[in-house]
N, C-alpha and C positions, 0 to 999 in steps of 0.2 A: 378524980381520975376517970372514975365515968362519962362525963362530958366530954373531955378530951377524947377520950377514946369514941365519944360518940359520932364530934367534929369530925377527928380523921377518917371515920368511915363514908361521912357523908361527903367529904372531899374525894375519898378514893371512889366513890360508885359515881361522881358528877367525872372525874375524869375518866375512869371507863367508860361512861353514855356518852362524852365527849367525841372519844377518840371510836366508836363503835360509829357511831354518825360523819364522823372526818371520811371513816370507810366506806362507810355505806355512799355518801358524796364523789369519792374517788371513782365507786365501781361504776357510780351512776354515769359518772361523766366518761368515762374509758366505754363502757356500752355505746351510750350515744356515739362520739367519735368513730366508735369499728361500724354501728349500723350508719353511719356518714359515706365513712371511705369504700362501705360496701357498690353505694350506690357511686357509679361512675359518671353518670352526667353527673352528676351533683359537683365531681370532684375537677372534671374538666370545667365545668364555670367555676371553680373557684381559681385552676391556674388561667383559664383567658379572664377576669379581673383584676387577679395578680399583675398580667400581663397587662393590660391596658392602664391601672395605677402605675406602674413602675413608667410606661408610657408617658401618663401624664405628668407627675412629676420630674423626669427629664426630655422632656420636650425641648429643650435647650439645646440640651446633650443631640438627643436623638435625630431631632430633626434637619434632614438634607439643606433645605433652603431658611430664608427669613420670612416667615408665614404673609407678612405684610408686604413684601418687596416684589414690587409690578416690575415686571421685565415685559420686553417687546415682542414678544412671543404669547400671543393670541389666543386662547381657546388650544393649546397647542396639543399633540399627541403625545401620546405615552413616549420616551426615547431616552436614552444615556443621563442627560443632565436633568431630565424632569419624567423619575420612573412612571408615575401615574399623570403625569401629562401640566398642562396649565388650566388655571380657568379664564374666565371671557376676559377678565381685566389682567390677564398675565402673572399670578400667584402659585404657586407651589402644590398640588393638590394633595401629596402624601404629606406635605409640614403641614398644611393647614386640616388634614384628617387628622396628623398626630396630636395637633395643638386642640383639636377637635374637640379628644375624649378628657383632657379639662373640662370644659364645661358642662359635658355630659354628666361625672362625675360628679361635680361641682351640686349642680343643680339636683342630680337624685339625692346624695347625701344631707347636704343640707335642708331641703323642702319633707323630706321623710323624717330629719332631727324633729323640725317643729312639727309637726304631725304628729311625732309620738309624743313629744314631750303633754303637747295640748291633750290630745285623744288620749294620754295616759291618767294623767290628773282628773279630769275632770271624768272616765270611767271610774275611776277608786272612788269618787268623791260619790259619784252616782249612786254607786253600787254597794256602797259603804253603810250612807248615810239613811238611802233612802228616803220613804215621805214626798214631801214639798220640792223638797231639790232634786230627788233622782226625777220628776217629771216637769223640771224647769227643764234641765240639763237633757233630757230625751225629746222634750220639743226642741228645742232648741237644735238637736243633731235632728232631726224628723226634717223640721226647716231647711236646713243646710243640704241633706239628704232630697228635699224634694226637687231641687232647682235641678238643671240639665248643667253638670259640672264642665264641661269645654264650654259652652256660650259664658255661664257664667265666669270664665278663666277670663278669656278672650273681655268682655265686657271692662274688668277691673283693669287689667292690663295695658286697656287701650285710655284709660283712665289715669291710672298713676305711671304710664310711659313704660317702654319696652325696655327694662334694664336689665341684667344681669342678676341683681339683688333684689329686684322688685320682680323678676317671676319666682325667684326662692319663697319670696315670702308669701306671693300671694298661693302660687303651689300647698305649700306650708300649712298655711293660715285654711287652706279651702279643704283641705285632705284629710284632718280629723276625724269625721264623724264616725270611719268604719272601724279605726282602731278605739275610739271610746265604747261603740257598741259592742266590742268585742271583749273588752276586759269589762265593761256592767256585768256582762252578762258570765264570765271569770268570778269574780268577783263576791256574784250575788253567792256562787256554790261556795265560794272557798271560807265568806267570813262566816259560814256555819257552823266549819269543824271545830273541835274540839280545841286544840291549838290558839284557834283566833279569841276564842272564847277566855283562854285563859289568859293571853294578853290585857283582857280588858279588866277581868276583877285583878292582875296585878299592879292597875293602875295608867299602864303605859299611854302615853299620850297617841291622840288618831293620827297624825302625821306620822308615827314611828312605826303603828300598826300597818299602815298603807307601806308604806314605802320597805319598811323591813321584815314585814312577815308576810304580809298580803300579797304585794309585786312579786318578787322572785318565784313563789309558788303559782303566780300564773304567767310567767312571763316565756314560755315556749311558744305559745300561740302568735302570743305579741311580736315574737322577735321573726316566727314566719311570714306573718302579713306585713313587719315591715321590708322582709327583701322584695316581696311582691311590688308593696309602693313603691320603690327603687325602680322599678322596672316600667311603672304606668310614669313615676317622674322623667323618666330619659324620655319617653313616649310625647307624654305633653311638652316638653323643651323642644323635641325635635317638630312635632306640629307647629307650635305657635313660632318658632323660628322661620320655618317653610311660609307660615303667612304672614312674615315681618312682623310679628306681636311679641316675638320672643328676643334671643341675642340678636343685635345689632352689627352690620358690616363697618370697620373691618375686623372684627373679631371671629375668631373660627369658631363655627361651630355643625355639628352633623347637619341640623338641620338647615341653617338658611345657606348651609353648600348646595341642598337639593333644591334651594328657589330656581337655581336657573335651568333645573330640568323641567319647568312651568312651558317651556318652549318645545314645539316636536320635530323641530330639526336637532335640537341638543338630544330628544330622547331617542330618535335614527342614527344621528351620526358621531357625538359626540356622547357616548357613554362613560367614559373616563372623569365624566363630570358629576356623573349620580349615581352610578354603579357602588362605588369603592364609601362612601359615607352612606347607603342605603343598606350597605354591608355591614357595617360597623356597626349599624340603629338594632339591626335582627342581630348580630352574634351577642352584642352587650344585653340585649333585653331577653333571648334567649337564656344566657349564660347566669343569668340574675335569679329567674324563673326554676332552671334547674335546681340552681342553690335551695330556692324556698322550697321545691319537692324535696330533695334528700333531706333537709332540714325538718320539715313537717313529718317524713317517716323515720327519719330518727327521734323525733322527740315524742314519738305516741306512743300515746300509756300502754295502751291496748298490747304492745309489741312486746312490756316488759313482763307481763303476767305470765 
């Protein structure tokens, strides 16, 4: 009977730490969220991305004209049947803005996915492990880290061809090094505590330790400097566009709309050609930017003590 009665108390004190931690989890997140909504830029780039997703996804829907369909109408002005005007080859300038924030999109979310995934793995592993491989893996990001990252974009690019999928990934593939630095250095504090320590004498495998005890507990940081990269990816799409190294015509995109303000009679007389997507590069990379600030002050520690 003693044992039994022993069991059931050890069940009932695992399910109150349980549910004491579900709570404590709860308040933690409803804090974060109210110090979120407190900040207002923060909350306004979250509805102008809202806004420009729902954009890009019915761009179909939304958009006035056929983003591709050359009409005979020139360079034309803003007027009734083409609000923000034509461009040189007679295209639609607000369908092909709207078709735009596709790729913009496109290209931050996915080139910021491989980024973290990389720069995630291989900081846990750094930081983890230590020895041999945390200063294989720190040369390695030193290396990457030293080159001038636009020549180096620009160089691959013009190598493996200006695609759509091919600046994702070189994006991607090039962008690592500052979110592995960031979680080593996570990483190195967090597998001291106590917690991680006892993961290891209960045997728990190191992938389980990384990814289920270790990640979550530093992943505030992580998830700030990924909206940032979000914001430097729309930045380089829209550069390497602007110098034909990025999206290809005729597909829309911010930037290679602003190739043909390269010209200074377009940039005197024909503003409806680079104005309205020079617009859209600063509100989305603004809007991104704010996010990461309200994000980084809602998740510091500092704020809950």
């Amino acid at each position: 009977m003693s044992e039994v009665k022993t069991e059931v108390e050890n069940n009932a004190n695992s399910l109150i730490l349980e549910s004491v931690q579900n709570e404590e989890e709860e308040s933690y997140i409803k804090a974060v969220v109210h110090r979120f909504l407190k900040h207002k830029l923060a909350v306004a780039g979250v509805v102008v991305m809202v806004i420009l997703a729902i954009c890009a996804i019915l761009a179909p829907v939304i958009a006035p004209q056929n983003p591709y369909k050359v009409t005979n109408i020139f360079s034309g002005a803003p007027s009734a049947e083409h609000i923000l005007g034509t461009d040189k080859v007679g295209r639609d300038v607000l369908s092909r803005l709207i078709y735009g924030a596709r790729v913009s999109l496109i290209v931050g979310i996915g080139a910021v996915s491989i980024s973290a995934i990389i720069g995630t793995t291989l900081g846990l592993l750094s930081g983890y492990a230590g020895g041999w491989l945390d200063m294989v893996i720190m040369r390695i990001t030193d290396m990457f880290m030293s080159f001038p990252q636009m020549m180096l974009i620009m160089v691959i690019v013009s190598i493996v061809g200006p695609k759509l999928s091919n600046l994702i990934i070189v994006l991607g593939f090039l962008g690592w090094p500052s979110i592995a630095r960031l979680v080593r250095g996570s990483t190195l504090s967090v597998k001291e505590a106590d917690y991680i320590k006892s993961t290891v004498v209960l045997g728990f495998s190191t992938p389980r330790i990384l990814f289920m005890h270790i990640l979550p507990n530093i992943f505030a940081p992580v998830l700030v400097n990924i909206t940032f990269g979000i914001a430097n990816a729309i930045i380089m799409e829209a550069s390497l566009s602007f110098l034909g190294l990025g999206v290809q015509p005729p597909t829309a995109s911010w930037g290679n709309m602003l190739t043909d303000s390269q010209s200074i009679s377009v940039l005197t007389s024909q503003p409806w050609l680079w104005i309205p997507p020079g617009i859209m590069i600063i509100i989305s990379v603004l809007a991104v930017n704010f996010i990461g600030d309200g994000m980084r002050d809602a998740l510091d520690p500092k704020k809950f003590r």
